[in-house]
C-alpha positions as CSV (number, residue, x, y, z in Angstrom):
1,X,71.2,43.0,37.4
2,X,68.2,40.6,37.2
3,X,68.2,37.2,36.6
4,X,67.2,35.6,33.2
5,X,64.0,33.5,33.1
6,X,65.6,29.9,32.2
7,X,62.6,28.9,31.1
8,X,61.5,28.8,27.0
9,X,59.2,29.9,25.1
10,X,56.1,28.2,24.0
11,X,55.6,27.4,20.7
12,X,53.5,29.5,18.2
13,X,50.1,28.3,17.8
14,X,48.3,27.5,14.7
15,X,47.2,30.2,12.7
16,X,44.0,30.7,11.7
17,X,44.1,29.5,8.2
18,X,40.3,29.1,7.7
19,X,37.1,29.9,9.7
20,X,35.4,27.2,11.4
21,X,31.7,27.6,12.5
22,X,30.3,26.9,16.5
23,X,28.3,24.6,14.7
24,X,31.1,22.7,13.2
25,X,32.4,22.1,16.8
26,X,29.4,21.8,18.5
27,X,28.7,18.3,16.3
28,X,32.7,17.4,16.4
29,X,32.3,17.3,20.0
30,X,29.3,15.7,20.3
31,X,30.8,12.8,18.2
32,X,34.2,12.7,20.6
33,X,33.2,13.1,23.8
34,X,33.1,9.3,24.7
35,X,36.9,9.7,23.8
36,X,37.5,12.6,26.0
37,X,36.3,10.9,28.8
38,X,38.5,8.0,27.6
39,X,41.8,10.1,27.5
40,X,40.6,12.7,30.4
41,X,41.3,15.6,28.4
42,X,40.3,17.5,25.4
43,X,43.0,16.9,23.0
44,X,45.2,19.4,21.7
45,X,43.1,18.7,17.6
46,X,40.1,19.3,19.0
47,X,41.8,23.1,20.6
48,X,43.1,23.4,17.6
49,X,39.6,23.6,16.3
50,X,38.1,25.4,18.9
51,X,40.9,28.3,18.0
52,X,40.0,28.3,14.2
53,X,36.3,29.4,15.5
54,X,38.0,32.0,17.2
55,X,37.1,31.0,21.0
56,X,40.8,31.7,21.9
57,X,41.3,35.2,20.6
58,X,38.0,36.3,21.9
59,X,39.7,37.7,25.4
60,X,42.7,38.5,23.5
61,X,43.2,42.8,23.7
62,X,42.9,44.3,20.0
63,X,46.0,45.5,20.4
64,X,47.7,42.2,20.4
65,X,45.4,40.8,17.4
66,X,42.4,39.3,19.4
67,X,38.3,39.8,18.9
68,X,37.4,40.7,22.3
69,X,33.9,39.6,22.5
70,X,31.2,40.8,25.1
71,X,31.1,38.8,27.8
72,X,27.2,37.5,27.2
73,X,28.1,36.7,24.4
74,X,31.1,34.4,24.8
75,X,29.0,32.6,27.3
76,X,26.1,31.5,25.1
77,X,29.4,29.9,23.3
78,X,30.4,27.9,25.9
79,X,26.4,27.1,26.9
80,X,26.2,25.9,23.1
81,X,29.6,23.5,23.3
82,X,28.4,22.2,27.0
83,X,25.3,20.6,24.9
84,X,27.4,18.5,23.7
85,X,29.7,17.9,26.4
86,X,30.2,19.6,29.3
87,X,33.9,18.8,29.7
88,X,34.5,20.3,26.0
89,X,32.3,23.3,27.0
90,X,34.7,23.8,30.5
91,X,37.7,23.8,28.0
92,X,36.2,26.4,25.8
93,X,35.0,28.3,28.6
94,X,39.1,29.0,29.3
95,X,38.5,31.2,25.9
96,X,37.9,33.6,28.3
97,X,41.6,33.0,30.8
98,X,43.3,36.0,28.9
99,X,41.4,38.4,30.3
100,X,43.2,37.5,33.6
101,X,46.6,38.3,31.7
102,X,45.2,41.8,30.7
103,X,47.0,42.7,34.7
104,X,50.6,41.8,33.0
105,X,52.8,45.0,32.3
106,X,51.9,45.7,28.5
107,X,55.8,44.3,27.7
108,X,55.0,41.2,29.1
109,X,51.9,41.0,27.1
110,X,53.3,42.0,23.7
111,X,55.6,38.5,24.5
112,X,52.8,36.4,25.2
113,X,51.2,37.6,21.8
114,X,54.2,37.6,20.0
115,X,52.9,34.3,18.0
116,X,49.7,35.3,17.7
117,X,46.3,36.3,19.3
118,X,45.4,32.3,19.8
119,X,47.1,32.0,22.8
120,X,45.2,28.9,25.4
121,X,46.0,29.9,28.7
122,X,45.1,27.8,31.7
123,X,46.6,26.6,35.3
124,X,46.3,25.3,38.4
125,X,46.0,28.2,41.1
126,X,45.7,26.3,44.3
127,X,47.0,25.5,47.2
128,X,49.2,28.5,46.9
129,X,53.0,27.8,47.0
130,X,55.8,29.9,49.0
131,X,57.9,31.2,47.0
132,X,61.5,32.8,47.7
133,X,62.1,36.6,46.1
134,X,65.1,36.9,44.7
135,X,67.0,40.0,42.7
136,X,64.2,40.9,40.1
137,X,61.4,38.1,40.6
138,X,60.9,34.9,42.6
139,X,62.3,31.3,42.8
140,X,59.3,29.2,42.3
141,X,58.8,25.3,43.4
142,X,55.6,23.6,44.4
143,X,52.6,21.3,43.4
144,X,49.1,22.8,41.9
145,X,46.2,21.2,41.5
146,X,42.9,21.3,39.3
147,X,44.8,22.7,36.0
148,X,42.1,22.3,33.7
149,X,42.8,21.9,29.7
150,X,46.5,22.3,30.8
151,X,47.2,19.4,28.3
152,X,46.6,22.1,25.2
153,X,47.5,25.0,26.8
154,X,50.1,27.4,25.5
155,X,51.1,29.1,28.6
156,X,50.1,27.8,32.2
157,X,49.5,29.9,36.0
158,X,50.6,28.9,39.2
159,X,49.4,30.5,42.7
160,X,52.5,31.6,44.9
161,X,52.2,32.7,48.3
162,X,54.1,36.2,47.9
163,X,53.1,39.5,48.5
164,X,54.0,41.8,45.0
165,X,56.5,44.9,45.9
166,X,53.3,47.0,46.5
167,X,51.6,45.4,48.5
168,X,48.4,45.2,46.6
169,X,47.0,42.0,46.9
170,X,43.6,42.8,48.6
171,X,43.4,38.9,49.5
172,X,44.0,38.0,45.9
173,X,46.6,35.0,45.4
174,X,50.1,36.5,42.9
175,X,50.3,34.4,39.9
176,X,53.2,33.2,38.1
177,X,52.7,32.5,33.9
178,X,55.2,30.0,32.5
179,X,55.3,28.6,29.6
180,X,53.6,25.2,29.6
181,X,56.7,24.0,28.5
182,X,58.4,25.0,31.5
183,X,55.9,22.8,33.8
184,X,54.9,19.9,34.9
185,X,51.9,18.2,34.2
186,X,51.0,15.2,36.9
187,X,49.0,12.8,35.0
188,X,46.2,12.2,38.2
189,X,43.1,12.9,36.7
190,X,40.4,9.8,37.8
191,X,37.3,11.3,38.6
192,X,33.8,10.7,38.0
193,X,32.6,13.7,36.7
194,X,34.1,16.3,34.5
195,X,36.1,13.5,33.1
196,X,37.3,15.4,30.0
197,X,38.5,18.6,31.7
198,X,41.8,17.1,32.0
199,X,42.3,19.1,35.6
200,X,45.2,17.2,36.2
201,X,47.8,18.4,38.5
202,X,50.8,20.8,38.0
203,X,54.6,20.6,39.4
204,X,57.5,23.3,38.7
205,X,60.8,22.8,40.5
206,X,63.4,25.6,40.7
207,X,62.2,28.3,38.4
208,X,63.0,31.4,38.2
209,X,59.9,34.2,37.1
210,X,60.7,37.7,37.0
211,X,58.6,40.1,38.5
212,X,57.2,41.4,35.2
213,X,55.8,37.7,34.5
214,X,53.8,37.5,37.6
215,X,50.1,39.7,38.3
216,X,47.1,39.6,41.3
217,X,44.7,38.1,40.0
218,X,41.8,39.9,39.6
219,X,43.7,43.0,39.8
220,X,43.4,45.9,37.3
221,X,44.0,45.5,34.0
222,X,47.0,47.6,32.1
223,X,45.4,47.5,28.5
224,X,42.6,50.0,28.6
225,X,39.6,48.5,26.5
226,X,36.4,47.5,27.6
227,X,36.7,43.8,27.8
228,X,38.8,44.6,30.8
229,X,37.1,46.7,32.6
230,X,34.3,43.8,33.2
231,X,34.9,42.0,36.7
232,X,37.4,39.2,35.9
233,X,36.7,37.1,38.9
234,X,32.8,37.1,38.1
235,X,33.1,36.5,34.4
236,X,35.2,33.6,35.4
237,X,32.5,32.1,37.7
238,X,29.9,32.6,34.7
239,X,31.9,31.2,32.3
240,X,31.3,28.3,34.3
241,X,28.4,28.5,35.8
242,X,27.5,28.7,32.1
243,X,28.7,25.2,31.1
244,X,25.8,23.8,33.5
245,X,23.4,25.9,31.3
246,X,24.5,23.5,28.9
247,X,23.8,20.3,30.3
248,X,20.6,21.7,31.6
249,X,19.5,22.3,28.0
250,X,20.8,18.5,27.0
251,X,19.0,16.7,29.9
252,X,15.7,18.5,28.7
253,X,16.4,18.1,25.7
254,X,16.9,14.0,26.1
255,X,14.0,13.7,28.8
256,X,11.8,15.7,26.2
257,X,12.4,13.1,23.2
258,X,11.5,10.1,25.7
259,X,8.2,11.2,25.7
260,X,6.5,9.2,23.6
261,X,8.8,6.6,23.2
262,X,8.7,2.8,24.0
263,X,6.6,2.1,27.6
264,X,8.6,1.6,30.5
265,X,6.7,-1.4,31.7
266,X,4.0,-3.8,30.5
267,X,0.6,-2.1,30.1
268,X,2.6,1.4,31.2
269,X,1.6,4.4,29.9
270,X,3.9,6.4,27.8
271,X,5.9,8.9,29.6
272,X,3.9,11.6,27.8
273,X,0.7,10.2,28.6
274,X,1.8,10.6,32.5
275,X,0.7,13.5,34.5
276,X,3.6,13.6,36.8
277,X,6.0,13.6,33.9
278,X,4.3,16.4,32.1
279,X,3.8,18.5,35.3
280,X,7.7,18.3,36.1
281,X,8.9,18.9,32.6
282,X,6.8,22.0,32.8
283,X,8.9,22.8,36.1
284,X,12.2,21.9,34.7
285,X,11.5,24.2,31.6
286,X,10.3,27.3,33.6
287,X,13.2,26.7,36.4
288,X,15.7,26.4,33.7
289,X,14.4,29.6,31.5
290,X,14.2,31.6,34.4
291,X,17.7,31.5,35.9
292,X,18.8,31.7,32.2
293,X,17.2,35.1,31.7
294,X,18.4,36.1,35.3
295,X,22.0,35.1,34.3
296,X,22.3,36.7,31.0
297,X,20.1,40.2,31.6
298,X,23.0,40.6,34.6
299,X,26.0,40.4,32.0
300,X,24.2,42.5,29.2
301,X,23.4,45.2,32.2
302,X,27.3,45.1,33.6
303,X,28.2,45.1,29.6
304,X,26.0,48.3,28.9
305,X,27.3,50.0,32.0
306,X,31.0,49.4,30.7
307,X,30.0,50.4,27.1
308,X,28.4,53.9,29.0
309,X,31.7,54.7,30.1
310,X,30.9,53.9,34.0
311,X,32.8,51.0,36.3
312,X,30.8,48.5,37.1
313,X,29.2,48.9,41.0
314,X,30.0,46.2,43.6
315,X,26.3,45.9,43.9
316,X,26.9,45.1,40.2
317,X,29.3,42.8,40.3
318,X,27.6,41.2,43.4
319,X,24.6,40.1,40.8
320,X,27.3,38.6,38.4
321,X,28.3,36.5,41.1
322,X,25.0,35.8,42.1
323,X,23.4,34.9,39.3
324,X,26.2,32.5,38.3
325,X,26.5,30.6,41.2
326,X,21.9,30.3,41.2
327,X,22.8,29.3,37.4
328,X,25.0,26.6,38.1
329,X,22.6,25.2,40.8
330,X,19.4,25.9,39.5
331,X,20.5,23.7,36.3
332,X,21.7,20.7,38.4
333,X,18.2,20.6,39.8
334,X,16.7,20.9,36.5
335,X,19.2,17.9,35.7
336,X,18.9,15.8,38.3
337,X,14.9,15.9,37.8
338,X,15.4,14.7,33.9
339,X,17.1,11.9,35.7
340,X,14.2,11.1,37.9
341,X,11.9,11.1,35.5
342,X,13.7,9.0,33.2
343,X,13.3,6.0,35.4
344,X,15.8,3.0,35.1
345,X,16.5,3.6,31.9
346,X,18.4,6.4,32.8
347,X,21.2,4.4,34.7
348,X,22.6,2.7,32.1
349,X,25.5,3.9,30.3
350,X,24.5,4.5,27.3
351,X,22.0,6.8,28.6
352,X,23.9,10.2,28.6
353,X,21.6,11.5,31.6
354,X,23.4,9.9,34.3
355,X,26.5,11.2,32.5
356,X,25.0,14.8,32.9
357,X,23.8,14.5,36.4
358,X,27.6,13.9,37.4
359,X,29.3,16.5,35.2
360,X,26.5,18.9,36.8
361,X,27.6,18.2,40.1
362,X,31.2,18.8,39.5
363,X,30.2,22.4,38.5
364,X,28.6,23.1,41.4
365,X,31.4,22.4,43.6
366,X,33.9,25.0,41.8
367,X,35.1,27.8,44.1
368,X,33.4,30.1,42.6
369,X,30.1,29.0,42.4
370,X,29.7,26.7,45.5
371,X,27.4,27.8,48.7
372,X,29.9,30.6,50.0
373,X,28.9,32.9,47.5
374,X,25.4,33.0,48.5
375,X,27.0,34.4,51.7
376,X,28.9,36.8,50.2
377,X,25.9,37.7,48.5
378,X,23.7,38.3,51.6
379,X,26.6,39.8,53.2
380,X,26.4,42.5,50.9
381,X,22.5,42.9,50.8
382,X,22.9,43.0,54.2
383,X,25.1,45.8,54.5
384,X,27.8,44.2,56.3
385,X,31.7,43.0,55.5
386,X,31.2,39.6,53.6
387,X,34.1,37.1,55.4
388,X,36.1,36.6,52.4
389,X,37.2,38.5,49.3
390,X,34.3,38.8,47.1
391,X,32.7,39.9,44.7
């Protein structure tokens, strides 16, 4: 007989009771990011908001309620949010977590979505924890680390280090979903960048998870629509990479309005007035616009493939992945360059470009976005194994 999960249930999220626009979060986060940073987390209000725009039912199947939204889309979402705050945007970008849940047995699913399609899932993956099998599932205990928005989340993931009954892991970690109310959070989250991501850490002692609660991640979905047939791992490295579109956009934005404002020094000319500024805005701008175009034309073409009825090609996926990751580093170069050429005054606090330089940096230094990829990449350009899973 198998063992009963002796942990609860979450409780139901709010419902939906009235539409809130992008906009109206966009300007509600640019007023509280200060106090994000301040608490190092988004809190759970501010979710609550982000679900009544729908962000958290847009990777939710249509079976179970959600408004599965294509992919490109969701992204210019989180870009949008990320203007305002890059932390905020990194929480919204978890909008997009459920699709990871689509490799639950259907059963398992219908339970998650019992409350409602608004479910905020999140969780800390890594380092991957043994755990013990036991007569139907697995006896889970360890520590997790960067759990992002795990603060408002309904339902939280943990890596663990066994194999499922058949075998198909294809170097992908198994993943246990408990209810947030079942683990842990580790209050450790002192970091200089990111500050409001609220990546703190995650700790479960003793529990039980039955097999039926537990996926690959990355694996193939069980709900057939077409949300789910776009690569999971790469639309998780966009949904990132797309946060530092964001903070691209705000630097140049910022660096653009200084332009003719006060003089720097005595006798100065305006920054405006200054050849080298004007030469590396124009830079900035065309860097910025191009990996922009680069990033979204490859989800629209993956998105068209999927809508033709075809599975997306590795070489495919492979240009997801690329284009993310030259996103993400692309715009911390076109940030980094705002910074330059706003001079000291762009080292005090109240400057938000030193702000954006460090939550740039952050991004780049995700798993998924950070220099490897650029081997997997070439590896497969090349025609030859890349060294690690990937795409």
């Amino acid at each position: 007989m198998k063992r009963e999960s002796n942990v609860p249930f979450p409780p139901s999220p709010p419902q939906m009771s009235e539409r809130l626009s992008i906009d109206a979060v966009v300007a509600e986060v640019a007023e509280r990011r200060e106090e994000f940073n301040r608490l190092s987390h988004v809190p759970r209000d501010m979710v609550d908001k982000m679900i009544r725009a729908g962000i958290f039912r847009s990777s939710t199947p249509k079976r179970f309620g959600g408004e599965p939204m294509a992919p490109a889309d969701f992204l210019r979402i989180v870009e949008r949010i990320a203007t305002a705050d890059g932390s905020a945007g990194w929480v919204a970008a978890f909008g997009s977590a459920n699709t990871y849940l689509a490799a639950l047995a259907p059963d398992t699913q219908a339970l998650i979505y019992a409350s409602g399609p608004d479910q905020v899932s999140g969780g800390g993956l890594y380092p991957l924890q043994p755990a013990t099998e036991v007569e139907g599932g697995w006896q889970v205990t360890g520590h997790w680390r960067f759990a992002s928005g795990c603060k408002a989340a309904n339902w939280l993931n943990v890596g663990i280090g066994g194999t499922p009954a058949n075998g198909a892991g294809s170097g992908k970690p198994l993943t246990a979903v408990l209810p947030a109310s079942a683990v842990e959070i580790v209050d450790n989250w002192r970091v200089v960048g990111m500050q409001g991501t609220g990546s703190h850490d995650l700790r479960v002692a003793n529990r039980f998870v039955p097999h039926e609660w537990t996926f690959v991640r990355g694996a193939a979905p069980t709900i057939d629509e077409p949300l789910y047939r776009y690569p999971t791992v790469a639309y998780q490295a966009e949904v990132h990479a797309a946060v530092n579109l964001g903070l691209a956009r705000a630097a140049l934005d910022i660096i653009g309005d200084m332009a003719g404002g006060t003089r720097t020094l005595m006798g100065a000319p305006k920054l405006g007035d200054r050849p080298y500024y004007r030469i590396s805005l124009a830079k900035a701008e065309a860097l910025y616009h191009s990996a922009r175009r680069f990033f979204y034309e490859t989800a629209e073409a993956a998105w068209d493939t999927i809508l033709a009825g075809d599975p997306v090609p590795p070489a495919q996926t492979n240009l997801l992945r690329l284009s993310a990751t030259h996103a993400a580093h692309t715009c911390l170069d076109v940030v980094i360059e705002a910074f330059k050429l706003g001079g000291t005054s762009a080292i005090f606090q109240e400057n938000r470009l030193q702000w954006l330089v460090r939550d740039a940096m952050v991004v780049t230094q995700h798993a998924a976005l950070n220099e490897s990829t650029y081997d997997g990449a070439g590896a497969l350009f090349a025609g030859v194994p890349p060294t690690t899973p990937y795409p």
